[in-house]
C-alpha positions as CSV (number, residue, x, y, z in Angstrom):
1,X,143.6,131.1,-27.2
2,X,141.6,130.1,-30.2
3,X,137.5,130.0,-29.1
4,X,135.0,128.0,-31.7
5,X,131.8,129.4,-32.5
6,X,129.1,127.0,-33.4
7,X,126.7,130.1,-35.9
8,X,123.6,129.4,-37.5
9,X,124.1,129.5,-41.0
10,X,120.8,131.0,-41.6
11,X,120.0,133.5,-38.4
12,X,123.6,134.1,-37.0
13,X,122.8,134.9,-33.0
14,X,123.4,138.0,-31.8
15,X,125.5,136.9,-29.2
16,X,128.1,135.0,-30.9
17,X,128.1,137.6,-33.0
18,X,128.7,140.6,-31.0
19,X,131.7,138.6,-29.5
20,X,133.7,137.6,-32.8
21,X,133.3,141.4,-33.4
22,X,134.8,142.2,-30.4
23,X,137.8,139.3,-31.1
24,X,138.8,141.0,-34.3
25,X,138.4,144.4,-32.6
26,X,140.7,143.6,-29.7
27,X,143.9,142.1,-32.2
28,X,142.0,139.0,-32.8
29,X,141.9,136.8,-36.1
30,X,139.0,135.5,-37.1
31,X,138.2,131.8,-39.7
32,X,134.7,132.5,-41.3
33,X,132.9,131.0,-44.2
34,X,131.7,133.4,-47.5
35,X,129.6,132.7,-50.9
36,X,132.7,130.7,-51.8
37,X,135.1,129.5,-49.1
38,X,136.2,130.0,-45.7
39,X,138.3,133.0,-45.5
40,X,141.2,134.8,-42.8
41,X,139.6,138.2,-41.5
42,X,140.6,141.0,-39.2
43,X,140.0,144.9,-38.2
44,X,141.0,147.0,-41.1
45,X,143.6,149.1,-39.4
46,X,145.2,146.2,-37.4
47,X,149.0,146.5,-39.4
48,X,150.1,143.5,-36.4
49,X,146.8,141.3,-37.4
50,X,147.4,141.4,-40.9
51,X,151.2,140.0,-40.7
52,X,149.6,137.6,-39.0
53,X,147.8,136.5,-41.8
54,X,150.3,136.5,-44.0
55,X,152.8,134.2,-41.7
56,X,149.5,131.9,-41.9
57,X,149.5,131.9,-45.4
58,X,152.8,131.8,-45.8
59,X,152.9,135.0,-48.4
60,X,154.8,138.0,-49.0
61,X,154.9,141.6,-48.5
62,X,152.9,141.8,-52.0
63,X,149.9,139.3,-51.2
64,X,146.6,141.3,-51.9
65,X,144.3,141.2,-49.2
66,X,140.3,142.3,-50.1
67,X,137.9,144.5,-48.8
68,X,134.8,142.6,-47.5
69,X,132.1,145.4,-47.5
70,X,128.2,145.9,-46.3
71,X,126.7,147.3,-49.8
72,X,127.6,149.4,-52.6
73,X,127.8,153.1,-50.3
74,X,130.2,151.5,-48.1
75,X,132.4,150.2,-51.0
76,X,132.2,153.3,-52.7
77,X,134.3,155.0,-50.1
78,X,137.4,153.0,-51.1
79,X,136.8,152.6,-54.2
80,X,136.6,155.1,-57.6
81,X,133.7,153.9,-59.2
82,X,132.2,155.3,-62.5
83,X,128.7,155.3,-64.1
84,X,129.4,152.2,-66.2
85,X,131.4,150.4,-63.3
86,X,128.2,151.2,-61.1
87,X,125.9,149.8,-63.1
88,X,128.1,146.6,-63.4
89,X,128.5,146.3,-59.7
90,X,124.7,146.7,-59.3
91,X,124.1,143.7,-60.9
92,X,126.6,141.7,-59.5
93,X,126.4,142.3,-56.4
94,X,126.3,140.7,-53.7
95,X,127.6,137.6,-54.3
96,X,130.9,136.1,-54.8
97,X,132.5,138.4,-56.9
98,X,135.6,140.3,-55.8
99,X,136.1,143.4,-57.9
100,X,139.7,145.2,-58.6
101,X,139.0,148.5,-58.6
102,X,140.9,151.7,-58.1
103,X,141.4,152.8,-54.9
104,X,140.5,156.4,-53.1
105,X,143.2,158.3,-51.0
106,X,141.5,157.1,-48.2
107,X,142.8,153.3,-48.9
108,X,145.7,152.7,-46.2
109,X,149.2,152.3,-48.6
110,X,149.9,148.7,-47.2
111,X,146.5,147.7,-48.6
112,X,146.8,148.5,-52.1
113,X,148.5,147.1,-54.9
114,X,152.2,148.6,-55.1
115,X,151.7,149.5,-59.1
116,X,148.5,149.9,-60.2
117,X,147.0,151.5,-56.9
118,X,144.1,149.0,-57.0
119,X,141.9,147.2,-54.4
120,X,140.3,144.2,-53.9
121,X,136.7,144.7,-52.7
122,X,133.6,142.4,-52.0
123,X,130.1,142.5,-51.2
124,X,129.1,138.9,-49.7
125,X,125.7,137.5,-49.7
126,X,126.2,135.5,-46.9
127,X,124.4,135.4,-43.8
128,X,127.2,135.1,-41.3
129,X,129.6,137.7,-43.0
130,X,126.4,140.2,-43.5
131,X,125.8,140.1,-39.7
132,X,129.4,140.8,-38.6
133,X,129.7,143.7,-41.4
134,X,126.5,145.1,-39.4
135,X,128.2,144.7,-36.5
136,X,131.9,146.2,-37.2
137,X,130.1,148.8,-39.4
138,X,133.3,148.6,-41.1
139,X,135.3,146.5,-43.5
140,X,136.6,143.2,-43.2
141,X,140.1,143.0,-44.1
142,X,140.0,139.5,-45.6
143,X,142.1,136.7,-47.2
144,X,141.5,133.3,-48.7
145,X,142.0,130.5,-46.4
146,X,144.4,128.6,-47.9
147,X,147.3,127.5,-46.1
148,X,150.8,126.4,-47.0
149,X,151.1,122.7,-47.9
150,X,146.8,122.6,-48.1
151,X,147.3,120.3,-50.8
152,X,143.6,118.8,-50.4
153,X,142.3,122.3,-50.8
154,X,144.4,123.1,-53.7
155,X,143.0,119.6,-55.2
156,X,139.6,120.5,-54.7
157,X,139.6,123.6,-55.8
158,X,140.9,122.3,-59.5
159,X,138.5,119.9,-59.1
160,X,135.6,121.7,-59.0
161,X,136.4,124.1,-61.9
162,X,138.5,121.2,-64.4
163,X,135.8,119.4,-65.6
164,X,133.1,122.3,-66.4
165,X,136.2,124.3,-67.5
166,X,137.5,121.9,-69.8
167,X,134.4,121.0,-71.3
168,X,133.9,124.8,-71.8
169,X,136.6,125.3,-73.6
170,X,136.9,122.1,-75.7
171,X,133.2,121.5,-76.7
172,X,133.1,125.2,-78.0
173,X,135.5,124.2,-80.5
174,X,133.9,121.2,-81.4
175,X,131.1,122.8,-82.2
176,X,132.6,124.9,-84.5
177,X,133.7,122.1,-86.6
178,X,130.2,120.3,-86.8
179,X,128.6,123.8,-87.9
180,X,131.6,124.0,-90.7
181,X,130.7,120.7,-92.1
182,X,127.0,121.0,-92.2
183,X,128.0,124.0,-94.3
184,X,130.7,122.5,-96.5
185,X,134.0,122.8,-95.1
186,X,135.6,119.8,-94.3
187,X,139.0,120.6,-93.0
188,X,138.0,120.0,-89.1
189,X,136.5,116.6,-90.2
190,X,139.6,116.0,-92.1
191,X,141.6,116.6,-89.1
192,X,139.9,114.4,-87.3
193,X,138.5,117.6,-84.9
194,X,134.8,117.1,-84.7
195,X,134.7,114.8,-82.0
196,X,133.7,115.3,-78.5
197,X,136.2,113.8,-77.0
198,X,138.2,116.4,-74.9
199,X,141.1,115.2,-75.1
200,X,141.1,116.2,-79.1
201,X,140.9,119.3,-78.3
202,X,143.1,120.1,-75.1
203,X,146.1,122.3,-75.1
204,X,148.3,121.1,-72.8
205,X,149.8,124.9,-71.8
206,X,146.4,126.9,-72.6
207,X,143.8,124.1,-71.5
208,X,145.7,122.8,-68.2
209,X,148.5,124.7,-67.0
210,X,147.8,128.0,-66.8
211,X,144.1,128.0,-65.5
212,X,145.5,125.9,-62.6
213,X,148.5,128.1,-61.9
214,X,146.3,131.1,-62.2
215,X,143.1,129.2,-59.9
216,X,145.8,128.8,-57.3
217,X,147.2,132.0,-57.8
218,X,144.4,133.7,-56.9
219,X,142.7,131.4,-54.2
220,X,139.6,130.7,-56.8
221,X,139.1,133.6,-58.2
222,X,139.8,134.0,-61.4
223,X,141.3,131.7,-64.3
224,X,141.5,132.3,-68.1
225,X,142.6,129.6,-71.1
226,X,142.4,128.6,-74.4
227,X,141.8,125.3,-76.2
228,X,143.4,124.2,-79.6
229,X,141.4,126.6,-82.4
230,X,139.9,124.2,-84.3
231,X,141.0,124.8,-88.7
232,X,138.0,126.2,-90.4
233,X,138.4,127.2,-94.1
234,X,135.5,129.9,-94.7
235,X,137.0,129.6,-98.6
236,X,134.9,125.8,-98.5
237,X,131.9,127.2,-97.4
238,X,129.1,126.8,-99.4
239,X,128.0,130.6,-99.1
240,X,131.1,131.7,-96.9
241,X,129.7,135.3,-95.9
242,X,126.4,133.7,-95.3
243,X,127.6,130.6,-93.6
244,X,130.0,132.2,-91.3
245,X,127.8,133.7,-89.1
246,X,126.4,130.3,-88.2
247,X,130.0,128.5,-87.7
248,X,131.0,131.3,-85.6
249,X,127.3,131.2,-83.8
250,X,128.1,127.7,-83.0
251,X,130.7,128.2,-80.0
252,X,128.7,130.4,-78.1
253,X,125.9,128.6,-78.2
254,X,127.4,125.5,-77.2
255,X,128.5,127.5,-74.3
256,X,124.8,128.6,-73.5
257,X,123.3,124.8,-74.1
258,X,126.5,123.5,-71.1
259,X,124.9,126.3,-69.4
260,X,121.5,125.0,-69.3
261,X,122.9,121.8,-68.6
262,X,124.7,122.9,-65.8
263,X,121.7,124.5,-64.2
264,X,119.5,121.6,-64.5
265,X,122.4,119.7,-62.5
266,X,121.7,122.2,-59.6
267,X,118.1,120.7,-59.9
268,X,118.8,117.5,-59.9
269,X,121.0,117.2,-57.4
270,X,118.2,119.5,-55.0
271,X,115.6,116.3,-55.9
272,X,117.8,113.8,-55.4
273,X,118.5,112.2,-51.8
274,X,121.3,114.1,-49.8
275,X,125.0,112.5,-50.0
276,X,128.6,113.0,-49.9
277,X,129.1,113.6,-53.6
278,X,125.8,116.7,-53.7
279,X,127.6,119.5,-52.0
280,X,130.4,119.0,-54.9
281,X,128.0,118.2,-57.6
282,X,125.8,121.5,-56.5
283,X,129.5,123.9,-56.7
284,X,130.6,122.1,-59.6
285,X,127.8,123.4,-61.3
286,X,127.4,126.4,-60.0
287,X,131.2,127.2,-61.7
288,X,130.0,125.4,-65.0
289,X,127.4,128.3,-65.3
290,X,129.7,131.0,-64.4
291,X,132.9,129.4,-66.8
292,X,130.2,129.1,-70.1
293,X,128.1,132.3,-69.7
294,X,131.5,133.8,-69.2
295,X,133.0,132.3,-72.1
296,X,130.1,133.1,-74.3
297,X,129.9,136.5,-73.5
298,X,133.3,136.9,-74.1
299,X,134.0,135.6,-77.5
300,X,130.0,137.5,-78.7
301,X,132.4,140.8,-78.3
302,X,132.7,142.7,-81.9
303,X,136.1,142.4,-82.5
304,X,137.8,139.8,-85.1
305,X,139.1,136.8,-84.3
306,X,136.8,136.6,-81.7
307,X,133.3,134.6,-82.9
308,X,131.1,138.3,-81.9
309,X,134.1,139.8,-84.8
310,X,133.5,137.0,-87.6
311,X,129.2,137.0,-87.0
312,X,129.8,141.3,-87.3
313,X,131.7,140.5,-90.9
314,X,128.6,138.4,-92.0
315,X,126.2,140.7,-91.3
316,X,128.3,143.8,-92.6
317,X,127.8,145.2,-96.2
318,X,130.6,143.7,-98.1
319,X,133.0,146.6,-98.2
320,X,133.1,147.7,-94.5
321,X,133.2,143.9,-93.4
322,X,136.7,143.8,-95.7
323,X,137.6,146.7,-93.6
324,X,136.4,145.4,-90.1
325,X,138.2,142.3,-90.7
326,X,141.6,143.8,-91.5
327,X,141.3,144.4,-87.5
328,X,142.0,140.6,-86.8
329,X,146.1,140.8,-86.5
330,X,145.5,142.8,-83.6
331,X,142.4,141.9,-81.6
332,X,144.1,140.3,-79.2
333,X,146.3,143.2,-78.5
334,X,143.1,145.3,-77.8
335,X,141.4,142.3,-75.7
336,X,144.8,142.2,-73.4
337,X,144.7,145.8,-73.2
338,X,141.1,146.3,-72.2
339,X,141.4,143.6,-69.9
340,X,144.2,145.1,-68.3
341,X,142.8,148.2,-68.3
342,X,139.7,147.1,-66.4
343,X,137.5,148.1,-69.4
344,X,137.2,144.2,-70.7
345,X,135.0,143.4,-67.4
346,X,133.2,146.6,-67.5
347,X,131.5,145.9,-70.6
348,X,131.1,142.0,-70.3
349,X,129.7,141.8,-66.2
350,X,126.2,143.3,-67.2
351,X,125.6,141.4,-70.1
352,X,127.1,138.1,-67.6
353,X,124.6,139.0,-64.6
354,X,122.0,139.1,-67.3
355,X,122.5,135.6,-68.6
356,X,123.0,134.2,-65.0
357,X,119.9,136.3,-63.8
358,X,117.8,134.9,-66.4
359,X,119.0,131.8,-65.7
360,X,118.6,131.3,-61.6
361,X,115.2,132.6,-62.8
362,X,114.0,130.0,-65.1
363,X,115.4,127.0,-62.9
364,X,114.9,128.8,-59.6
365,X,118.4,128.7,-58.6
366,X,119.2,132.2,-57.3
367,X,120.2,130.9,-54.1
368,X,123.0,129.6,-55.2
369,X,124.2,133.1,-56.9
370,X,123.1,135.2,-54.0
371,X,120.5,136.1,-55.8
372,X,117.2,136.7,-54.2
């Protein structure tokens, strides 16, 4: 028999509580909201209550389930976590992050993934999920609630990431062409590029279809694209070492102005009178922060094509930028690899949780991040 528990958001009682503890304990299920979205949770060791969960879902043997956990100590005992992973952790956490790591001997089998021996873990900052981790003084074994058919879920969940997302992307490249004609090269003007229209600059398979197959794929979690480069000719520049740096400058920081942008949404949606449209507005934003600090980060990395690569060739002596450059055929060989290899987030989440820190500090929006 399912039972309903009306908690406080803010001060869970005790008593509710202590009995959806002893629910899960006794072979229960339990539906219970996070940072992010409502989630399926049960006791860790409960091999019956986690089928469950799957015929709910409607997933497979190979579905990963995560690790909800009370703090960093209590993650670290399913989890092999190293100096630079630690630090990265640190920062992030908690909050809505769920982190693949790899997994100690003392992860059950069933839990981990079959290949990679890897683990989804979390540390939530909400106040529901904190107060039932204090109570279980274990784990959560969780999953994202999203059920077979949940079309409306599905929807809203590409809602709230396509617009910031697309507009991440997209304007990034615009912004490369108007820095390339300020500084002489007219080939994205030419091509009729430097517009901020979106639509210019979609790519139908890297702008659309694969974040949404990989949003749904992974309940929210993650999602990864690419817009339609737009053609710069650093021949046409006026002083094309010079001038480079400040074309390649231009994405990033067009991802860092959407950031600011987004952020003073959060603001203004706080101010303005309460309605159906400012819970959406608020996480809309919220993902338009993460998606540009993200995407800035990510392309300031040293290594050509990427914009970090082409500003590191400007600022090079003339000789060792030749060399550096001749790296660019294969730079997105090494970005796959270090991304696959887990080394790709460990050296981008500090530098993210710095920009987002700074950020919820300025507009006093940490509450949104889990950030106190």
């Amino acid at each position: 028999m399912a039972q309903y528990f009306s908690i406080h958001v803010n001060n869970p009682q005790p008593r509710l509580i202590r009995r959806a503890v002893e629910i899960v304990r006794d072979g229960g299920l339990m539906v219970y909201p996070t940072d992010s979205c409502y989630a399926l949770g049960c006791h860790i060791g409960d091999k019956t209550a986690m089928e469950r969960i799957r015929r709910i879902r409607g997933v497979d043997e190979h579905h990963h389930f995560t690790l909800v956990c009370r703090d960093l100590s209590e993650l670290g005992q399913y989890a092999v976590v190293d100096n630079a992973q630690y630090r990265s952790l640190k920062a992030a956490t908690p909050g809505s992050y769920t982190f693949i790591l790899k997994a100690t001997r003392e992860v059950p089998k069933r839990l981990l993934n079959p290949r990679r021996k890897t683990i989804g873990l979390r540390v939530p900052d909400h106040a529901v999920v904190r107060a039932l981790l204090e109570e279980m003084r274990e784990p959560i074994l969780s999953s994202t609630l999203i059920l077979p058919g949940d079309e409306e879920s599905i929807v809203r969940l590409i809602a709230l990431y396509a617009i910031p997302g697309i507009f991440a992307i997209t304007l990034h490249e615009a912004a490369h062409g108007y820095a390339a004609r300020h500084f002489g090269d007219l080939t994205a003007y030419e091509a009729g590029r430097i517009t901020l229209n979106p639509i210019r600059h979609i790519d139908p398979i890297g702008t659309i279809l694969i974040p949404a197959l990989i949003l749904i794929a992974s309940g929210g979690k993650y999602a990864f694209g690419w817009a339609r480069p737009v053609p710069v000719n650093f021949g046409r520049l006026r002083n094309p070492k010079r001038d480079m740096l400040w074309v390649a400058a231009a994405g990033p920081g067009a991802n860092l102005l959407m950031a600011v942008m987004w952020a003073l949404a959060i603001k203004l949606a706080q101010v303005m009178p309460q309605n159906y449209f400012t819970e959406p507005l608020i996480l809309m934003a919220r993902d338009g922060i993460i998606i540009n600090v993200v995407l800035m980060v990510l392309n300031l990395l040293p290594l050509p094509p990427l914009d970090g690569g082409r500003i590191a060739v400007s600022l090079l002596p003339r000789a060792a930028a030749y060399r550096f450059a001749m790296v660019e055929p294969y730079g997105m060989i090494i970005l796959l690899v270090l991304m696959f290899l887990g080394v790709l987030g460990t050296v981008m989440m500090p530098f993210v949780g710095a920009f987002i820190g700074g950020l919820a500090a300025i507009f006093d929006i940490g509450w949104i991040f889990g950030i106190r």
